[in-house]
C-alpha positions as CSV (number, residue, x, y, z in Angstrom):
1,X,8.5,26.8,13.8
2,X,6.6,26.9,17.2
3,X,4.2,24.3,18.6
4,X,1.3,25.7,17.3
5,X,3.0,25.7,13.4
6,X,3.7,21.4,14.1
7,X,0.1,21.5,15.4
8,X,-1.3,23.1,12.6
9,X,1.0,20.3,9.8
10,X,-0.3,17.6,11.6
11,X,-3.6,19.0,11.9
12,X,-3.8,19.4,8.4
13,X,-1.9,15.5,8.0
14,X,-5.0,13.9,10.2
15,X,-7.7,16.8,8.4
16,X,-8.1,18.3,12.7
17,X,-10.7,20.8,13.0
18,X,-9.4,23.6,15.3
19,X,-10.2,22.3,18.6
20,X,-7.9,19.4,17.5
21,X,-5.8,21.6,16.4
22,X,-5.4,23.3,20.0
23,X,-5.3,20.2,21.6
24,X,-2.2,18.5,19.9
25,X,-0.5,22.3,20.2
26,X,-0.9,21.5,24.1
27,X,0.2,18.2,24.1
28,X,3.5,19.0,22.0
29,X,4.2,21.8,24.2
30,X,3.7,19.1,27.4
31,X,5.2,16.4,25.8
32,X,7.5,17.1,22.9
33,X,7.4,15.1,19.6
34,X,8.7,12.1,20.3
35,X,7.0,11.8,23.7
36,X,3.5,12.4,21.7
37,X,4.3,9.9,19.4
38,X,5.1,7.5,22.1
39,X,2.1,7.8,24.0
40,X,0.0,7.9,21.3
41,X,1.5,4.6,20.2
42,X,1.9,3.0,23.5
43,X,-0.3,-0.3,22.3
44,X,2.5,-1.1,19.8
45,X,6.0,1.0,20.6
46,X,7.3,2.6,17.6
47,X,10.1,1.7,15.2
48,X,13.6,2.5,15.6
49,X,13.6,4.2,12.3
50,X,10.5,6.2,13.1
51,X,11.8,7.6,16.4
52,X,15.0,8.7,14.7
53,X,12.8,10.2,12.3
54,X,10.7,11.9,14.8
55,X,13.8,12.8,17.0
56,X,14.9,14.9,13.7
57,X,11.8,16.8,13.4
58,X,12.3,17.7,17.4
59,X,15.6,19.0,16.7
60,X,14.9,20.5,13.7
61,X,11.7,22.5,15.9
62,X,13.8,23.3,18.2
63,X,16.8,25.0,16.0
64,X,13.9,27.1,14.3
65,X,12.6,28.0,17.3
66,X,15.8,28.9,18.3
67,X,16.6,30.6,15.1
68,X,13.1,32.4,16.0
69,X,14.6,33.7,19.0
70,X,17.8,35.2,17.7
71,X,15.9,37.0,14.3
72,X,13.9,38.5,17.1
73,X,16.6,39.6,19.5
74,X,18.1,41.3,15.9
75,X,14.6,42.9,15.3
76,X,14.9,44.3,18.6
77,X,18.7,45.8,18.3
78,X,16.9,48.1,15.7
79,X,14.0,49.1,18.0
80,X,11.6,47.3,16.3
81,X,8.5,45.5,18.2
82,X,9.0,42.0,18.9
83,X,6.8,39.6,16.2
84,X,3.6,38.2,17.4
């Protein structure tokens, strides 16, 4: 799962056109999902339980992209062209 997959969820969570869509993509890649979250809320911060929530979601983003990564890498051991 890649920035522009979160993007997309959201997207569909808030009903973003495309342009939206692009948009939040560039501000997870900037900012991270937490960090978006916090300065999208910075009028009124955002609970403990939410940022642990939202930390999750980060780390579980970055273990699939990471797991993204590696399936690639084995793609590639067998000549095969990286996925797009």
């Amino acid at each position: 799962m890649n920035n522009k997959d979160v993007a997309a969820l959201l997207g569909e969570l808030i009903e973003a056109d495309e342009n939206e869509c692009a948009r939040l993509e560039k501000l997870l890649a900037r900012y991270g999902v937490v960090s978006l979250f916090q300065r999208l809320d910075e009028g009124m911060p955002l609970s403990t339980e939410s940022l642990e929530k939202l930390r999750a979601l980060q780390l579980l983003i970055d273990r699939m992209s990471q797991r993204d990564d590696t399936e690639l890498g084995e793609e590639n051991d067998y000549g095969l062209p990286p996925h797009e």
